[in-house]
VMD Tcl script that draws the C-alpha trace (Angstrom):
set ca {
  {-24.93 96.37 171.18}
  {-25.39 100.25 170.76}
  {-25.61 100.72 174.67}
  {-23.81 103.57 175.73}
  {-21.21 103.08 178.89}
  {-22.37 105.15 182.08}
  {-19.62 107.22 184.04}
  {-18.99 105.47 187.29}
  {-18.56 108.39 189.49}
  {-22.28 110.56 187.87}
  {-24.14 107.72 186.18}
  {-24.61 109.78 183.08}
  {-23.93 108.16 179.64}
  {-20.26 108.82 178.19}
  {-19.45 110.24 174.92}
  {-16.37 108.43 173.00}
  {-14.43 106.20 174.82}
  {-14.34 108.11 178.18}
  {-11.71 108.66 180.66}
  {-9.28 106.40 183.70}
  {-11.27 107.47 186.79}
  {-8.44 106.23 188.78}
  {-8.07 107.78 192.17}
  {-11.86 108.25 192.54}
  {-12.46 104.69 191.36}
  {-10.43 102.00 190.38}
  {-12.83 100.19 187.64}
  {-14.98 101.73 184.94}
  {-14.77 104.76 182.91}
  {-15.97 108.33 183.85}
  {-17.07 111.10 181.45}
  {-15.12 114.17 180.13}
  {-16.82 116.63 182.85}
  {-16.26 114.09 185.69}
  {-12.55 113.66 184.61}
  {-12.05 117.67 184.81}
  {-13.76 118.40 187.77}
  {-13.31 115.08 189.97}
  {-10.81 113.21 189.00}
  {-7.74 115.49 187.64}
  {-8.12 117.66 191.35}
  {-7.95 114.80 193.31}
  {-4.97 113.35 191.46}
  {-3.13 117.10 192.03}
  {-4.07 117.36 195.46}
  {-2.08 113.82 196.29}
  {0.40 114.89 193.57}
  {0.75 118.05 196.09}
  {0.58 115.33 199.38}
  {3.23 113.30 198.28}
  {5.89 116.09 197.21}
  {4.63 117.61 200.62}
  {5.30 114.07 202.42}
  {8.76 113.48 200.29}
  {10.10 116.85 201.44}
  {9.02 116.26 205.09}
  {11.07 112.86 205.14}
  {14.06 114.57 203.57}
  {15.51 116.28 207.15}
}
mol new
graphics top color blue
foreach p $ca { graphics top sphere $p radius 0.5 }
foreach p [lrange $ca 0 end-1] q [lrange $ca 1 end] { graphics top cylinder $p $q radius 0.2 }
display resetview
């Protein structure tokens, strides 16, 4: 019962309860350096597409 969750996205164990990797994957959990430097970009980048996308569509 003490096995230790792996991060979907690196495969390495997590520490605590880990982290949503949602955009990058939509089940599991993903570890604290995975979050930072996978998952919170990608969710600014389409944060950045879809103000981009919005402001297109307003003309």
């Amino acid at each position: 019962m003490d096995e230790k969750e792996k991060c979907c996205i690196c495969g390495k164990e997590i520490e605590g309860m880990g982290n949503n990797p949602y955009p990058v994957r939509t089940e599991g959990r993903c570890c604290r350096y995975c979050n930072y430097t996978v998952v919170l970009p990608e969710r600014i980048r389409l944060s950045k597409q879809d103000r981009y996308e919005q402001g297109k569509t307003d003309d």
